[in-house]
C-alpha positions in Angstrom: 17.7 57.7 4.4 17.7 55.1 6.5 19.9 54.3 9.7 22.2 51.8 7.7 22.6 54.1 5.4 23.4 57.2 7.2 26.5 55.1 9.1 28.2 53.9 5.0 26.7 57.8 4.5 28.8 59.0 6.8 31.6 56.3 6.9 32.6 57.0 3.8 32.8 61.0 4.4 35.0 60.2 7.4 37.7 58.5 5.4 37.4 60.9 2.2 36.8 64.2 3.5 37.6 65.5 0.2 34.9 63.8 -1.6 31.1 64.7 -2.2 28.6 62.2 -1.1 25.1 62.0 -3.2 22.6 59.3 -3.5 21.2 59.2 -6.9 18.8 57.0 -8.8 20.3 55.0 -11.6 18.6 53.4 -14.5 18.8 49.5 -14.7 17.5 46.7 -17.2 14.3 46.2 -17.8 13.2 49.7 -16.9 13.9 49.2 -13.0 16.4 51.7 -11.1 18.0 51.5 -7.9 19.3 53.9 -5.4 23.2 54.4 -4.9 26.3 56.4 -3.6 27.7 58.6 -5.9 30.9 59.6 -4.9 32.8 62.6 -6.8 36.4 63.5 -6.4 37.9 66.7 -7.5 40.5 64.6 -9.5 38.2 63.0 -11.9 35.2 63.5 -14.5 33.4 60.3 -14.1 32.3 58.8 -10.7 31.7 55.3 -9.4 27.7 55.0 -8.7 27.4 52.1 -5.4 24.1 50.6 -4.7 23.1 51.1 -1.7 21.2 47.6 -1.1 24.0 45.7 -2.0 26.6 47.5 1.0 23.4 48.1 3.0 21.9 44.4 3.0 24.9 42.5 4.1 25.5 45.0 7.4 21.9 45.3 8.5 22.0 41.1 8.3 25.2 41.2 10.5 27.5 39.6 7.5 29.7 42.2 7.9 31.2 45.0 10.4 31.1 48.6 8.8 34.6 48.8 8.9 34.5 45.9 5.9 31.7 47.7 4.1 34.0 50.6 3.7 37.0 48.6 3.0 35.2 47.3 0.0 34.1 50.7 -0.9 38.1 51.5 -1.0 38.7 49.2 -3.2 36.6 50.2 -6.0 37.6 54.2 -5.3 41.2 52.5 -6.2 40.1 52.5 -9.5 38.9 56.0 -9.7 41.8 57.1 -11.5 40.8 55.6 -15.0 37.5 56.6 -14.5 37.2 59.9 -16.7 35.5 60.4 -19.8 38.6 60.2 -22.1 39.0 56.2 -21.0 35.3 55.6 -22.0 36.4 57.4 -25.4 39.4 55.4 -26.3 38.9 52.0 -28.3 42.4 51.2 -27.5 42.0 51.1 -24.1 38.6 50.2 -23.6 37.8 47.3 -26.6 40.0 43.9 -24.9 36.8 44.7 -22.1 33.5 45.0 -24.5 31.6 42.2 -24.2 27.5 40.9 -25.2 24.7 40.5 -23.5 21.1 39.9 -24.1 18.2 41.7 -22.8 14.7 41.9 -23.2 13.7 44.0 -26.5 10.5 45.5 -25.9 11.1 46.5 -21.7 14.3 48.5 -22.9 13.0 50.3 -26.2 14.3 53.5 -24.0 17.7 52.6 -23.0 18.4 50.8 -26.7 17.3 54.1 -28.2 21.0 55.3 -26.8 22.9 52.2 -27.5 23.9 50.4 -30.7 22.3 47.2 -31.0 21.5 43.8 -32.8 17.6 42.4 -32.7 17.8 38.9 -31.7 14.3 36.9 -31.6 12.9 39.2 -29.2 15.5 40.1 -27.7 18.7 42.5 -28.3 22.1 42.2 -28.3 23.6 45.3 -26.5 27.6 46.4 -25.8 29.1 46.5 -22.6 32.6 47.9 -20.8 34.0 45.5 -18.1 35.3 44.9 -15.6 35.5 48.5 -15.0 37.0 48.0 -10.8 40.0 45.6 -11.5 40.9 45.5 -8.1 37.0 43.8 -7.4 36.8 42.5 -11.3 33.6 43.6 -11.5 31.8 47.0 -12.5 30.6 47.9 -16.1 28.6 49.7 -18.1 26.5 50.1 -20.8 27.8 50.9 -24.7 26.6 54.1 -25.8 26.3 55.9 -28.9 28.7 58.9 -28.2 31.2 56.3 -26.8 30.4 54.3 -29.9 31.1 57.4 -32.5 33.7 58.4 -31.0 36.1 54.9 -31.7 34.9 55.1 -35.5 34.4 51.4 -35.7 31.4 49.8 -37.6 29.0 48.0 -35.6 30.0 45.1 -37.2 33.3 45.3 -35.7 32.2 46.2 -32.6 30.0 42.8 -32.7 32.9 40.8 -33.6 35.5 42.1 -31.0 32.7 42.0 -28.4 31.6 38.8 -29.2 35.5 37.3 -29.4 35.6 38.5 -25.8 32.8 37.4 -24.7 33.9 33.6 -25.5 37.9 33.9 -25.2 36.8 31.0 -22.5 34.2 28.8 -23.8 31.4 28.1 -21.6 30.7 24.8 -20.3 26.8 22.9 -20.2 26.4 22.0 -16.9 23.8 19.1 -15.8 22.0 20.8 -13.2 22.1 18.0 -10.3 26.6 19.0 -10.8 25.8 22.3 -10.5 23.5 22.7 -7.3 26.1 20.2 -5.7 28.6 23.5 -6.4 26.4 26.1 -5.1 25.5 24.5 -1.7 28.2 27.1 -0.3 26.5 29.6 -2.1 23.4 31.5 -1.2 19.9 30.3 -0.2 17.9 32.9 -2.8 21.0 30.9 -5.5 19.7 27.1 -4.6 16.1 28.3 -4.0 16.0 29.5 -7.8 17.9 27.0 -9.2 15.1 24.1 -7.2 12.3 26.6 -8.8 13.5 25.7 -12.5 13.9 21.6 -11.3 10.3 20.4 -11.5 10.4 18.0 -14.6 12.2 14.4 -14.2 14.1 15.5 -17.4 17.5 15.6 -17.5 18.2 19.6 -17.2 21.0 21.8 -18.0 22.5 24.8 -17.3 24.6 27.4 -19.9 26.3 30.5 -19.1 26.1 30.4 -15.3 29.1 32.4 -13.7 30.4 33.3 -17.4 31.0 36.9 -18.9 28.3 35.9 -21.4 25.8 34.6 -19.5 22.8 34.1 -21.6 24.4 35.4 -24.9 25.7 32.1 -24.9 22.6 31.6 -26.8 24.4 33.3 -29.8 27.3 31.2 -29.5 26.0 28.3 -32.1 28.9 26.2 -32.4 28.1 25.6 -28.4 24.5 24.3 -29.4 25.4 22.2 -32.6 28.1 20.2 -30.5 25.9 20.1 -27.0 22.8 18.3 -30.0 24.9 15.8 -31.2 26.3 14.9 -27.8 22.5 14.0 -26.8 21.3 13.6 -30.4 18.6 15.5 -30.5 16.9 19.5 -30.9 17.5 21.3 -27.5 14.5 23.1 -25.7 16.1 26.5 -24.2 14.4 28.3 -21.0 15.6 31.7 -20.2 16.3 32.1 -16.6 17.7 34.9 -16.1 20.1 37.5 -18.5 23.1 35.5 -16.8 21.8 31.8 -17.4 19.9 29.3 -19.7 18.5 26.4 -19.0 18.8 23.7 -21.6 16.5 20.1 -21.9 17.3 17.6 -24.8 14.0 18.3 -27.1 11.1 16.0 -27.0 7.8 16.2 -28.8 5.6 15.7 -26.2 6.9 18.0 -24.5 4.1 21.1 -23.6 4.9 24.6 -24.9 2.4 26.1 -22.3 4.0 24.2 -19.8 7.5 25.2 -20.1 6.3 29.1 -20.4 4.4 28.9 -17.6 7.6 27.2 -15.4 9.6 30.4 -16.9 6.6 32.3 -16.1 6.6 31.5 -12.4 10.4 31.7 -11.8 10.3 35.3 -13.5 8.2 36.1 -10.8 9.5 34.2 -7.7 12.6 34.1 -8.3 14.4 36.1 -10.4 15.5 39.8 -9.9 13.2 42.5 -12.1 16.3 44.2 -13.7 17.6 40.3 -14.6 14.9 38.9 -15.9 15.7 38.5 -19.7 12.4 36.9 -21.2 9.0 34.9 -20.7 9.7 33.2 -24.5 11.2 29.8 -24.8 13.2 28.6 -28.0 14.2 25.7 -29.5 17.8 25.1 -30.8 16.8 23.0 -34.5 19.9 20.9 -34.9 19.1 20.4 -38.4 18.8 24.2 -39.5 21.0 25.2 -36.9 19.2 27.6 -35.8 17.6 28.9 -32.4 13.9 29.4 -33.2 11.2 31.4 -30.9 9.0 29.2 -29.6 6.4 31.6 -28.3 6.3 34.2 -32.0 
């Protein structure tokens, strides 16, 4: 364990002396895992999971005191009330929070061996619970087939009340210039990846970014249709990330082998491990209306 932390370790046994303190390994997308404090209370059956990087990271870099790392941990333990099993278990409480999102197909055959799912070009469409931590609207977790059972819904239905959440507010197609001109507050790793995907002279957009759906927005058709006959014409879509697309009006000459190498390069610079969502590019045919894999 390292110093940093031992001190959240042992900050957060100081203030909840009634709680048990673990770290445990937790499965993520794309077959990564990360470590985090598990935290168990007496009171309740299921317990909040923190990684430890993200509470560790900002303290070690002097963003924050420890005091305000633990402050933040508070909050989510807030929330620990709703979090036993019987919440996961009820539709009615649980199904105005299921959402979509995409992952990659073939680097989660494990995890979607537990989870009801749609195929999707080569990628799936999986279930998720969220926000779970209202008080931080954040926190969720991953549809499985005992929760899924349990509700006695069709998968069907659980598509369309996921997907009807997932785009309650329809997500906007950003030019990118607009965009980094918004995240210059932001982080550097933020601008640095968005300047990665920036090389062509093209005119480059950006779908999903900051929205529940993130890169499921690619299922959201009626988005696509309008965005191709705004700039008449097929739309070439890069994936860069499971939160984000990237979106260029379609042009023949354009170079398959080009465009999968630029997704390529910022899968592997740029972009998380558990967020990358794909090294394929597609093509939205305006004519078909249809999102076709440009790499099958």
């Amino acid at each position: 364990m390292t110093e940093y932390r031992k001190m959240i370790f042992n900050g957060i046994k100081k203030r909840h002396p009634d709680c048990k303190v673990t770290l445990e390994f937790v499965k993520g997308n794309n077959g990564t895992s990360y470590e985090g404090f598990l935290i168990q209370f007496a009171d309740t059956q299921c317990y909040p999971v923190i990684e430890c990087e993200r509470l560790e990271l900002p303290l070690q870099n002097g963003d924050c005191s420890l005091e305000e790392v633990l402050d933040e941990i508070d909050i989510i333990l807030e929330d620990r009330v709703d979090l036993d099993a019987s919440f996961f278990m009820d539709y009615e409480k649980i199904k105005d929070k299921l959402y979509i999102r995409l992952i990659n197909k073939s680097q989660n055959v494990n995890m979607l061996e537990h989870a009801p799912h749609r195929d999707f070009l080569d990628l799936a469409i999986t279930y998720r619970i969220g926000p779970i931590h209202a008080a931080k609207a954040e926190g969720n977790t991953l549809v499985t087939y005992p929760m899924f059972q349990a509700w006695g819904i069709t998968e069907d239905e659980l598509f369309e009340i996921a997907y009807e959440n997932s785009f309650k507010k329809s997500p906007e197609i950003i030019p990118m210039s607009k965009l980094m001109g918004q995240i210059l507050a932001d982080t550097e790793d933020e601008m640095e990846f968005f300047s990665g995907l920036s090389s062509t002279k093209d005119t480059m957009y950006v779908c999903g970014y900051r929205s529940i759906a993130g890169a499921a927005c690619m299922l959201n058709k009626s988005l696509f249709q309008k965005f191709s006959k705004e700039v008449e014409n097929d739309l070439l879509i890069l994936p860069s990330s499971i939160y984000e697309l990237i979106i260029l009006p379609m042009k023949e000459a354009y170079s398959t082998d080009a465009f999968v190498q630029m997704v390529d390069t910022v899968n592997r610079e740029h972009v998380a491990p558990n967020e990358i969502l794909s090294g394929h590019i597609y093509r939205y045919d305006q004519e078909r209306d249809e999102i076709i894999d440009l790499c099958a």
